[in-house]
DSSP file (Angstrom, degrees, kcal/mol; ACC not computed):
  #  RESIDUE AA STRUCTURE BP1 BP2  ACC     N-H-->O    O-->H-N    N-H-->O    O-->H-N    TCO  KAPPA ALPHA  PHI   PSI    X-CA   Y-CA   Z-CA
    1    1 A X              0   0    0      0, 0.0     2,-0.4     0, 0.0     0, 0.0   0.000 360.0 360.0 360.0 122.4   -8.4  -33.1   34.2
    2    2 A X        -     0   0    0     45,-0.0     2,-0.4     0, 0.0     0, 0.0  -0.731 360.0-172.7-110.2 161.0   -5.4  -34.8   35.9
    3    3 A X        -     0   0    0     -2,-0.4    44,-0.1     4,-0.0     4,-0.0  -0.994  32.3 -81.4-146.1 158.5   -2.7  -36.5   34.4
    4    4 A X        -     0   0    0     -2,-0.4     3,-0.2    42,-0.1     0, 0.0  -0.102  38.8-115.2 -73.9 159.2    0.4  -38.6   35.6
    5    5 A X  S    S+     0   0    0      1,-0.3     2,-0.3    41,-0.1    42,-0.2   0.973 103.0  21.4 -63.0 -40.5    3.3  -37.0   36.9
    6    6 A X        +     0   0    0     40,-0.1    40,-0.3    41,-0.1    -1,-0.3  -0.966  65.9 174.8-144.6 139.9    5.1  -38.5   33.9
    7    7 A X  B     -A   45   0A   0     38,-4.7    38,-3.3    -2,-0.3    -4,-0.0  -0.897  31.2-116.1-147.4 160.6    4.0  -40.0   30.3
    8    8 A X        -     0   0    0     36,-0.2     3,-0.2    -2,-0.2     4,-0.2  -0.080  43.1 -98.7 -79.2-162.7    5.9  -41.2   27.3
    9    9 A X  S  > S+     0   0    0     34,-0.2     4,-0.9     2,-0.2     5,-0.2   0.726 117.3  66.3 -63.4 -40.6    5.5  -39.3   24.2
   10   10 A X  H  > S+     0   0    0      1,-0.2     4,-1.0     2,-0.2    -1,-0.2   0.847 108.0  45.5 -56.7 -28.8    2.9  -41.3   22.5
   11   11 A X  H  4 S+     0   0    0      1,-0.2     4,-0.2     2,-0.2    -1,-0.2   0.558 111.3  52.1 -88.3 -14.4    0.7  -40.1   25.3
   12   12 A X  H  4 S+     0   0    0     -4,-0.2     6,-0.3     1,-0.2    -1,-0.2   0.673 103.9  56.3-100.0  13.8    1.8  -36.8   25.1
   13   13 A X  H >X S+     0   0    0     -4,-0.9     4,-1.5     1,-0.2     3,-0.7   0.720 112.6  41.3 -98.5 -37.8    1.1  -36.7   21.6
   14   14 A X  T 3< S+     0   0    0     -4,-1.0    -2,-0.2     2,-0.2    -1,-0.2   0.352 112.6  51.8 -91.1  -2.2   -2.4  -37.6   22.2
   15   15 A X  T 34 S+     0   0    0     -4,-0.2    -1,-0.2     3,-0.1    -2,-0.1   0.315 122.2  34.2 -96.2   4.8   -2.9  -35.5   25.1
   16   16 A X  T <4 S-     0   0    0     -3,-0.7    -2,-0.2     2,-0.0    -3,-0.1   0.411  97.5-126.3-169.5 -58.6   -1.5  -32.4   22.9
   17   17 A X  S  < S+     0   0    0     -4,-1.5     2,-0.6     1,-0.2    -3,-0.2   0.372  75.4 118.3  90.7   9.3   -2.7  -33.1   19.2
   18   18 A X        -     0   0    0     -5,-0.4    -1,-0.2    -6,-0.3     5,-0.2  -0.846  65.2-118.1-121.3 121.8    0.7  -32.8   18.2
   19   19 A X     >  -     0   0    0     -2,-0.6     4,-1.6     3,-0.1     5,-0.2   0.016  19.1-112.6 -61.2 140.9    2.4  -35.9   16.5
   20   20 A X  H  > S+     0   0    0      1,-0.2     4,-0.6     2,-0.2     5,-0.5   0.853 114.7  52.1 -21.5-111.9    5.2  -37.7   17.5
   21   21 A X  H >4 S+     0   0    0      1,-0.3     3,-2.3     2,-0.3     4,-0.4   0.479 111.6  48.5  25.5 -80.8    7.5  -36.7   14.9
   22   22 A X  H >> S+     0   0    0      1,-0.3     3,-5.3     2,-0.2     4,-0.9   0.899 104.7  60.0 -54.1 -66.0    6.7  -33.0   15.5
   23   23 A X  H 3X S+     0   0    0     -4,-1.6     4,-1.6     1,-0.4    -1,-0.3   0.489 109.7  42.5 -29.3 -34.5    7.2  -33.4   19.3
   24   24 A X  H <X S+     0   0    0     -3,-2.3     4,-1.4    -4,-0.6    -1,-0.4   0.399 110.0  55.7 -71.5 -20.3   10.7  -34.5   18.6
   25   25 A X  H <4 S+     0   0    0     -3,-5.3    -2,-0.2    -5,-0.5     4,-0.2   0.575 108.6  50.9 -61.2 -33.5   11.1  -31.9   16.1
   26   26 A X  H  <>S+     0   0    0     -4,-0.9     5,-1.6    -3,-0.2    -2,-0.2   0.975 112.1  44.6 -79.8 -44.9   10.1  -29.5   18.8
   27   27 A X  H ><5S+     0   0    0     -4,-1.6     3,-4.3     1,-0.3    -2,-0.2   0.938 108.2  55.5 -53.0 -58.6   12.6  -30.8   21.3
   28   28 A X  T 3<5S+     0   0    0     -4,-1.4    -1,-0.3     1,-0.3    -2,-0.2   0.910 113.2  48.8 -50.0 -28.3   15.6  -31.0   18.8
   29   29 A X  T 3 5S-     0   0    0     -4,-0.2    -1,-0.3    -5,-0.1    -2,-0.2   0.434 112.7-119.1 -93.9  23.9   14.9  -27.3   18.3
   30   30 A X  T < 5S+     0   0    0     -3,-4.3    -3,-0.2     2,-0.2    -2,-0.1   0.465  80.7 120.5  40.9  29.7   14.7  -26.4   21.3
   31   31 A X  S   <S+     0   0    0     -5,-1.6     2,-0.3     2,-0.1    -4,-0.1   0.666  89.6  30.1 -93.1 -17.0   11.1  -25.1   21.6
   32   32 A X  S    S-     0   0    0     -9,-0.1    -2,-0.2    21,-0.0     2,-0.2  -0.836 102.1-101.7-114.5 169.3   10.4  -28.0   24.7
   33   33 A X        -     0   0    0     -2,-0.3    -6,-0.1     1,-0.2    -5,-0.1  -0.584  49.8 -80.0 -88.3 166.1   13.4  -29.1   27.0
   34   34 A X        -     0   0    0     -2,-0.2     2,-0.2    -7,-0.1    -1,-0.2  -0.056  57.4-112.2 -49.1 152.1   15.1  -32.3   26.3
   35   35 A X        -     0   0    0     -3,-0.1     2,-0.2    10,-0.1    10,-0.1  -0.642  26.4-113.5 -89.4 159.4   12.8  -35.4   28.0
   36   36 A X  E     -B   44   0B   0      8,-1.2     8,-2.5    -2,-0.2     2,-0.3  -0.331  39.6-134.8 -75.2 146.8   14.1  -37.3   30.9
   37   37 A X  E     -B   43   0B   0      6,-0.3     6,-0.2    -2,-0.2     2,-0.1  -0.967   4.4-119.7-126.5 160.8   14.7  -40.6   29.8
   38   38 A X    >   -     0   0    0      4,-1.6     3,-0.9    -2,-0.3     6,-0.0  -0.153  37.5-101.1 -83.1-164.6   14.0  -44.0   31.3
   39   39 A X  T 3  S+     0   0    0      1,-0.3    -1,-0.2     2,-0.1     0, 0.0   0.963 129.1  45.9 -72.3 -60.7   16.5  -46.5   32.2
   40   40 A X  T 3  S-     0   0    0      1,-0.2    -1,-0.3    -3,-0.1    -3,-0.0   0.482 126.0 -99.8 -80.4  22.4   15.6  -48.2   29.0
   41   41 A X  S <  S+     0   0    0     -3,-0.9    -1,-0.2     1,-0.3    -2,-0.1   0.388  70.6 145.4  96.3   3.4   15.6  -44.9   26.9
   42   42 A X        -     0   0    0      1,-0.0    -4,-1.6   -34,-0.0    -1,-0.3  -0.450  50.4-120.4 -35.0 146.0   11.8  -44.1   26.7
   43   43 A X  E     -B   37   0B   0     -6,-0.2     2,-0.4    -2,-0.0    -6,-0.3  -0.720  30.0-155.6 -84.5 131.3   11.4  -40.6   26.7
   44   44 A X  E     +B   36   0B   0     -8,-2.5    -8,-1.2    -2,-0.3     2,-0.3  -0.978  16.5 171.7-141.7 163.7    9.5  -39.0   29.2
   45   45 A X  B     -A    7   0A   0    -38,-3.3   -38,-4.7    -2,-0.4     2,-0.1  -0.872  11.0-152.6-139.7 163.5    7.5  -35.8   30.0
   46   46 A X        -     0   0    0     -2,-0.3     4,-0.4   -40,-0.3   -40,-0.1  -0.053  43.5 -66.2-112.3-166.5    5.2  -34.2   32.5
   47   47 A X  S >  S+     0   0    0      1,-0.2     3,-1.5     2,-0.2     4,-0.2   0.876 125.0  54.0 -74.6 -55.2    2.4  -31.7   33.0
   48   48 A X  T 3> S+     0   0    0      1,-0.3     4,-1.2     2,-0.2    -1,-0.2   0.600 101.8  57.9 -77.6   6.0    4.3  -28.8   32.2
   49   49 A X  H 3> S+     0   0    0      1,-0.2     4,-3.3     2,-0.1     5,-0.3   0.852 102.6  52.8 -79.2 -33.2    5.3  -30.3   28.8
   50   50 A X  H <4 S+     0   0    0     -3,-1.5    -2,-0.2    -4,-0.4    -1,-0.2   0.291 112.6  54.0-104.7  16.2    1.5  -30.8   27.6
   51   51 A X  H  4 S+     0   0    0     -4,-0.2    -1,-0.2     3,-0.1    -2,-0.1   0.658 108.8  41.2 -66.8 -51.2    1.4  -26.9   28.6
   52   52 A X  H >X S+     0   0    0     -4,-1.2     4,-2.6     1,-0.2     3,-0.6   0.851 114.9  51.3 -77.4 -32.0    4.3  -25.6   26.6
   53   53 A X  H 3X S+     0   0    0     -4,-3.3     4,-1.5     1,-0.2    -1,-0.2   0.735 112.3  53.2 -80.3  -2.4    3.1  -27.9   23.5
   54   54 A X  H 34 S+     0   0    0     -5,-0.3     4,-0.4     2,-0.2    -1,-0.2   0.665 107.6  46.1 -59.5 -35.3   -0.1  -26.2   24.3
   55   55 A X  H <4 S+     0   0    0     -3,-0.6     4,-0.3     2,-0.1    -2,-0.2   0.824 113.1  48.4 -78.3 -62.1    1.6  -23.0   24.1
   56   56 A X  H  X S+     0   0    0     -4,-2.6     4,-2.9     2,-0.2    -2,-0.2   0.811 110.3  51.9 -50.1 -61.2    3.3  -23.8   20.8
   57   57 A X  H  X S+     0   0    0     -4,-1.5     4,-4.6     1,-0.2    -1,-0.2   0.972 113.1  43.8 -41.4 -62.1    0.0  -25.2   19.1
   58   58 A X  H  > S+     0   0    0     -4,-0.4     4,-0.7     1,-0.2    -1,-0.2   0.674 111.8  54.4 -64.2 -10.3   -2.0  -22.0   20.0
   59   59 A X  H  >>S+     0   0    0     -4,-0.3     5,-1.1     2,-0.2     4,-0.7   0.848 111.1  49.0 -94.4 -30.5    1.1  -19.6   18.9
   60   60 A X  H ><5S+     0   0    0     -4,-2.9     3,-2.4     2,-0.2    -2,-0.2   0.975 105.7  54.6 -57.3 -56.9    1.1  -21.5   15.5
   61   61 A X  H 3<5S+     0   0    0     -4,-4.6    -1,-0.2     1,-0.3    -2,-0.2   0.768 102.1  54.5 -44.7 -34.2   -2.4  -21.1   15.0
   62   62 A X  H 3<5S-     0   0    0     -4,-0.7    -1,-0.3    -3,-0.2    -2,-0.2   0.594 127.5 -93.3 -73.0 -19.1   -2.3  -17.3   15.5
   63   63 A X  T <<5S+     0   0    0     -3,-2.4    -3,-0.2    -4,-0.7    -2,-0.1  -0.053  72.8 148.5 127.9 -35.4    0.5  -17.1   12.5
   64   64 A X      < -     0   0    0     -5,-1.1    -1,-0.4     4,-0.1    -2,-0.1  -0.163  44.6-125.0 -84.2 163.3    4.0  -17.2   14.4
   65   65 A X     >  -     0   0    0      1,-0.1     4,-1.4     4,-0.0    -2,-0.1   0.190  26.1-113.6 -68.3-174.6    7.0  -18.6   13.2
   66   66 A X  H  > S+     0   0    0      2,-0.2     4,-0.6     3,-0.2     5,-0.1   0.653 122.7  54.4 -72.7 -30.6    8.7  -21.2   15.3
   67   67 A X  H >> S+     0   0    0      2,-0.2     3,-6.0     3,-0.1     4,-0.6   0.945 109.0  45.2 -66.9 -93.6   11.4  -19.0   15.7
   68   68 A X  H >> S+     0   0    0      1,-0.4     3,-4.1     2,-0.3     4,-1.3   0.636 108.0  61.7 -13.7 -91.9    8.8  -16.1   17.1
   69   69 A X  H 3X S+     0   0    0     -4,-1.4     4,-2.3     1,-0.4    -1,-0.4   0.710 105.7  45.6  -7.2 -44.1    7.3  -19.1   19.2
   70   70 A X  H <X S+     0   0    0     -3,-6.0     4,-0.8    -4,-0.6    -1,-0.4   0.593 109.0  54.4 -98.5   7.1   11.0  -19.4   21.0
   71   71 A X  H <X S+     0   0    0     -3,-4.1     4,-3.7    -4,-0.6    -2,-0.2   0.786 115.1  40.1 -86.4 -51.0   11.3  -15.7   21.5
   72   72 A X  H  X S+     0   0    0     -4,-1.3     4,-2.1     1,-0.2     5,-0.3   0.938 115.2  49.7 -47.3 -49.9    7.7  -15.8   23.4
   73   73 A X  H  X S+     0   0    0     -4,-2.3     4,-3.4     2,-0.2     5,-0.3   0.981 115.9  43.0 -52.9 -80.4    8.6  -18.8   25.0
   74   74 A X  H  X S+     0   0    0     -4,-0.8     4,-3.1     2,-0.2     5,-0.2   0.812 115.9  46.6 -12.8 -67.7   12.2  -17.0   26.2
   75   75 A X  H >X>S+     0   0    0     -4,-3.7     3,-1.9     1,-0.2     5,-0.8   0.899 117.5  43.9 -71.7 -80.0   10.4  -13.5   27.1
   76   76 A X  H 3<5S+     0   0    0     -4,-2.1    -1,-0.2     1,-0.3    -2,-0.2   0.678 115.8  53.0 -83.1 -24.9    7.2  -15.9   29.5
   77   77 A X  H 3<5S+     0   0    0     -4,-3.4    -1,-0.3    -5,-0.3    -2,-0.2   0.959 111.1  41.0 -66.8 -38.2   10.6  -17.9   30.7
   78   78 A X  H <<5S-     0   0    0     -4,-3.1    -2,-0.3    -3,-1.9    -1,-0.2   0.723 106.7-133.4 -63.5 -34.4   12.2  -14.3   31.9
   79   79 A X  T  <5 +     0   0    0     -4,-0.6    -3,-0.2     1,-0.2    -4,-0.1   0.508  46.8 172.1  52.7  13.4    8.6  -13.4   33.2
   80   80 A X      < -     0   0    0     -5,-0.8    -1,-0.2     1,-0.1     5,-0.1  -0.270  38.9 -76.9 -62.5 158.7    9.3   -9.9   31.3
   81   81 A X    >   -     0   0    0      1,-0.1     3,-1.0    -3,-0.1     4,-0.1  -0.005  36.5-117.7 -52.4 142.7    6.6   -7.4   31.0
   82   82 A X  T >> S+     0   0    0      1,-0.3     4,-1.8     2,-0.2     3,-1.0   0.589 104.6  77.7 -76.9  -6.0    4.0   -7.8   28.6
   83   83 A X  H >> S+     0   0    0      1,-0.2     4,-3.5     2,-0.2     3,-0.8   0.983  91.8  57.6 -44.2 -47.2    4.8   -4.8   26.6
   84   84 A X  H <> S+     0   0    0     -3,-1.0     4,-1.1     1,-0.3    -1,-0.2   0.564 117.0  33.5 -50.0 -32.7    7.6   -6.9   25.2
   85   85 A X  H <4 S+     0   0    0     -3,-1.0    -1,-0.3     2,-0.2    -2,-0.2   0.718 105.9  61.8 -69.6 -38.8    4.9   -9.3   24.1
   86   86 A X  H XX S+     0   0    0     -4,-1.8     4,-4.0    -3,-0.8     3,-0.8   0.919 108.9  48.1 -76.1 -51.6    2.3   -7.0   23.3
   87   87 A X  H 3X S+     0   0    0     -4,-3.5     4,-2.0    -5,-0.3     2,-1.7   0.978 110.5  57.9 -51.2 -60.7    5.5   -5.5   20.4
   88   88 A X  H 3< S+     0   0    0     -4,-1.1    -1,-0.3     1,-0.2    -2,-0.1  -0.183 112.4  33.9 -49.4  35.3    5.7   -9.4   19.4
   89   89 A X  H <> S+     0   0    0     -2,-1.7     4,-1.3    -3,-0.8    -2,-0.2   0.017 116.0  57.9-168.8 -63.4    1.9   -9.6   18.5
   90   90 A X  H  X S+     0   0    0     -4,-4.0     4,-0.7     1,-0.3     3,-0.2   0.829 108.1  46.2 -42.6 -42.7    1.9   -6.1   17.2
   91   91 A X  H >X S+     0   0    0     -4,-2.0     4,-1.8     1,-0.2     3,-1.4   0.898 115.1  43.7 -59.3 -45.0    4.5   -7.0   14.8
   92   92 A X  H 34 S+     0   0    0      1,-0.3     4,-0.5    -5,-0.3    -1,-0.2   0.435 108.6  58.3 -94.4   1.9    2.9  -10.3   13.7
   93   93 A X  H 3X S+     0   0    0     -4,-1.3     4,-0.6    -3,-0.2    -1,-0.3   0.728 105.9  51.4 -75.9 -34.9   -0.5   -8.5   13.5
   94   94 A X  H <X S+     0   0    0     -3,-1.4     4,-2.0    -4,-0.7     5,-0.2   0.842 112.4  50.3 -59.0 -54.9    1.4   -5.8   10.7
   95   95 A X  H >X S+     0   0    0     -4,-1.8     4,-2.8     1,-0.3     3,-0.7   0.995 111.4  41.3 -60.1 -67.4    2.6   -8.9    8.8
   96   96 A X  H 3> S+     0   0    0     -4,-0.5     4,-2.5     1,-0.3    -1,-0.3   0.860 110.7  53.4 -52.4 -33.4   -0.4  -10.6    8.5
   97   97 A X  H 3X S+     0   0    0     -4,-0.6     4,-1.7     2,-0.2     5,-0.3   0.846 113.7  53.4 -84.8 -29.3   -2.6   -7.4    7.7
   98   98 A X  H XX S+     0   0    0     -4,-2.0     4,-2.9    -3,-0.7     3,-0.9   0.945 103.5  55.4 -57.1 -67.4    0.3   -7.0    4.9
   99   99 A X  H 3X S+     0   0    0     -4,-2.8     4,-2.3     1,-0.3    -2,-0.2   0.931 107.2  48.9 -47.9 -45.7   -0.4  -10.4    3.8
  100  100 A X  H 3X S+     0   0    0     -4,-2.5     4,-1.2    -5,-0.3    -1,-0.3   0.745 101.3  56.5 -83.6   0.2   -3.9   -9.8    3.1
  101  101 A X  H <X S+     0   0    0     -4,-1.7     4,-1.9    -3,-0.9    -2,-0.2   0.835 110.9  47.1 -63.3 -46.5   -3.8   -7.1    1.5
  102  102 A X  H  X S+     0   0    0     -4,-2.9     4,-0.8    -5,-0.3    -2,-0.2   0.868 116.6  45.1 -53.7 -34.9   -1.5   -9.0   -0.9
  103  103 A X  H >X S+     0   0    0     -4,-2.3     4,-1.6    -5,-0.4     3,-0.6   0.904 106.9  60.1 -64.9 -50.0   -3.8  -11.9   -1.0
  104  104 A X  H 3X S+     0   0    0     -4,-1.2     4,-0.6     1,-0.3    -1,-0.3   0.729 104.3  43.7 -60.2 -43.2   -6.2   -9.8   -1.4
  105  105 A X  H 3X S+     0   0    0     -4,-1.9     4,-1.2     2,-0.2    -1,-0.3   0.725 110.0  59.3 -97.0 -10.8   -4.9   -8.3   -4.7
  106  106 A X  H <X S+     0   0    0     -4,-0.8     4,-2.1    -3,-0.6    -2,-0.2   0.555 103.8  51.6 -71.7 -19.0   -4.1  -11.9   -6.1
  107  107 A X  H  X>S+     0   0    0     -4,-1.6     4,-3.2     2,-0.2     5,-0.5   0.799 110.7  45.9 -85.7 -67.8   -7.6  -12.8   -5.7
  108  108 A X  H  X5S+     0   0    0     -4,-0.6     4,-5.0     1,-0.2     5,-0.4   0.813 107.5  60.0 -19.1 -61.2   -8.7   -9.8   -7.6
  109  109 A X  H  X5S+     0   0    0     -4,-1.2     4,-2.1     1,-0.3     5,-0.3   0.885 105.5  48.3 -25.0 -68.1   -6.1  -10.5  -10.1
  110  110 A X  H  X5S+     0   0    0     -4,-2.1     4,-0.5     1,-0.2    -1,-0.3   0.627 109.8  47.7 -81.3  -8.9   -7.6  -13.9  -10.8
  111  111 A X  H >X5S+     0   0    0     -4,-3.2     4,-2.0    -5,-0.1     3,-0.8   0.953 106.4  57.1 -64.6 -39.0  -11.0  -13.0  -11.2
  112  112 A X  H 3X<S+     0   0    0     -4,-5.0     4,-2.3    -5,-0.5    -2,-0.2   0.812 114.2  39.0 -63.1 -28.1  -10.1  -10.3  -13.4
  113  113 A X  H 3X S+     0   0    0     -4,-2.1     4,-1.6    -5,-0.4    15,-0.4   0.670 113.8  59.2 -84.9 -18.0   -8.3  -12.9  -15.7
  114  114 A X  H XX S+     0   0    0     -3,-0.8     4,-1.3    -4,-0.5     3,-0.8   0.980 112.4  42.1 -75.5 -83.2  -11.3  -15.5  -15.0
  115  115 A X  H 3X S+     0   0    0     -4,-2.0     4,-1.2     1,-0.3    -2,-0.2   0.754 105.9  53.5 -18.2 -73.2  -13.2  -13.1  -16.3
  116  116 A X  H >< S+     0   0    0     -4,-2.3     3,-1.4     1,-0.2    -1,-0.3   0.957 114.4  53.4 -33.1 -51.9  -11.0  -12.0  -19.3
  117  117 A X  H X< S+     0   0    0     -4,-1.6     3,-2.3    -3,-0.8    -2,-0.2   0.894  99.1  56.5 -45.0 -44.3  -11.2  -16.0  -20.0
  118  118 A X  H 3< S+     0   0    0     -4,-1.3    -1,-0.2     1,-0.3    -2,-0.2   0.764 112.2  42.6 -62.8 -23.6  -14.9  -16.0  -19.9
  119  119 A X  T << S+     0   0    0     -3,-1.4     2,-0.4    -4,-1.2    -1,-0.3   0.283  96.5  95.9 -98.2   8.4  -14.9  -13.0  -23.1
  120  120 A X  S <  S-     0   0    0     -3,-2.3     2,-0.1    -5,-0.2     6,-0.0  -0.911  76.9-132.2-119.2 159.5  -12.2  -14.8  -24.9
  121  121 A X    >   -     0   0    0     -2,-0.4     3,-1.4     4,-0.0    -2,-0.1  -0.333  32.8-108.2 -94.2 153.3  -13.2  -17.4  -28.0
  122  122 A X  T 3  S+     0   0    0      1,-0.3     4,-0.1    -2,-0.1    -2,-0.0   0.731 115.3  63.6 -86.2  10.2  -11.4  -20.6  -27.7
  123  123 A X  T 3  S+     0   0    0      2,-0.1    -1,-0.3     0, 0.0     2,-0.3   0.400  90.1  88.0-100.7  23.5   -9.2  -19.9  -30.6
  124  124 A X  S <  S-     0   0    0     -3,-1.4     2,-0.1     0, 0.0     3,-0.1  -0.765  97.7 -83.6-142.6 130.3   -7.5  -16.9  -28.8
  125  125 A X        -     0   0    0     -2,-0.3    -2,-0.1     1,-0.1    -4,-0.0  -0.391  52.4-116.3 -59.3 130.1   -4.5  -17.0  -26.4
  126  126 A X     >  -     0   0    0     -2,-0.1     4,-1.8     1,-0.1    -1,-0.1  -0.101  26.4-128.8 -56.3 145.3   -6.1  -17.9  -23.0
  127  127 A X  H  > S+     0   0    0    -14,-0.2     4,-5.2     1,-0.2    -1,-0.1   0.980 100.0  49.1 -31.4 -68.8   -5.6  -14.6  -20.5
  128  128 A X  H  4 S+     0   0    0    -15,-0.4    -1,-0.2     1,-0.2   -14,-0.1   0.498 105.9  47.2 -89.8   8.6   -4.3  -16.2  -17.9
  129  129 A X  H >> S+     0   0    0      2,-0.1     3,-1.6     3,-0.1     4,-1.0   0.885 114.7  52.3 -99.2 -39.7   -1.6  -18.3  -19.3
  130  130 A X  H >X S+     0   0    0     -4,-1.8     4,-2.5     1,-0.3     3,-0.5   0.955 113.4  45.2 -54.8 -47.3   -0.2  -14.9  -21.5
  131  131 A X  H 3< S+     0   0    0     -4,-5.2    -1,-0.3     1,-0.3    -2,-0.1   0.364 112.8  46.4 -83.4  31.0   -0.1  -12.8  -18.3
  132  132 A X  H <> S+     0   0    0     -3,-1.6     4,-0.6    -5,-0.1    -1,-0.3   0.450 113.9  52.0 -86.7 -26.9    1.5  -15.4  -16.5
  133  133 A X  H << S+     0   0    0     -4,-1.0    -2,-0.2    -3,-0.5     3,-0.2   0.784 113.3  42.4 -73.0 -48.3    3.6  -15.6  -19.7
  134  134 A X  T  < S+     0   0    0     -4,-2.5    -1,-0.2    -5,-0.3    -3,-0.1   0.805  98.0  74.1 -76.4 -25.3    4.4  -12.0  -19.5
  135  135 A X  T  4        0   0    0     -5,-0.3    -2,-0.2     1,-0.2    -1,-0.2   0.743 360.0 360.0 -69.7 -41.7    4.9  -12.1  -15.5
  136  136 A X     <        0   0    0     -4,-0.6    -1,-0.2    -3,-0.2    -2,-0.2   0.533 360.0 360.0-104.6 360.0    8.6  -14.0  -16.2
């Protein structure tokens, strides 16, 4: 696929998947570098822009923060060793297997209280609005 050396944002937003907005979101936070501008203040970006928002997309998708996203970005700028990465993935592999286990015991939760509902008569306090009740 080739692309010009340089395209405004709307085109890298559609080359990218990733909306304007955000793309400007990314820059002010310093997860792309600032764009080159033209003489009449268009923005513009290159090949290796519709890489890094490439980069960015696919690190979101896996779970990391944006913040985690600029450490990766940092450590692939450095060219350090992928142990250092391979500990940045490990970690965010820990969290998430945490997180489903929590998920994983809220869902239970609400069946078990779907359930409760299903045995209770409708003139009886509902389950899940008393332990929710009980909960604060």
């Amino acid at each position: 696929m080739l692309y010009h050396s340089l395209m405004k944002i709307g085109e890298l937003s559609k080359k990218t998947g990733v909306s304007i907005d955000t793309v400007r979101y990314y820059e002010q936070r310093g997860l792309i570098p600032a764009a080159a501008r033209t003489q009449s203040g268009y923005r513009q970006y290159s090949v290796s822009d519709i890489t890094r928002l490439r980069f960015i997309v696919q690190a979101k998708e896996l779970g990391f923060t944006l913040e985690e996203i600029g450490q990766l970005l940092a450590i692939r700028a450095d060219g350090k060793a992928c142990a250092e990465v391979r500990t940045v993935a490990e970690a965010k592999a820990d969290e998430i297997g945490t997180r489903i286990l929590k998920l994983s015991r809220m869902r239970q939760t609400l069946l078990t209280l779907a359930e409760q509902c299903e045995q209770t008569s409708d003139t009886d306090p509902c389950p899940i609005l008393k332990s929710l009740e009980d909960m604060s």
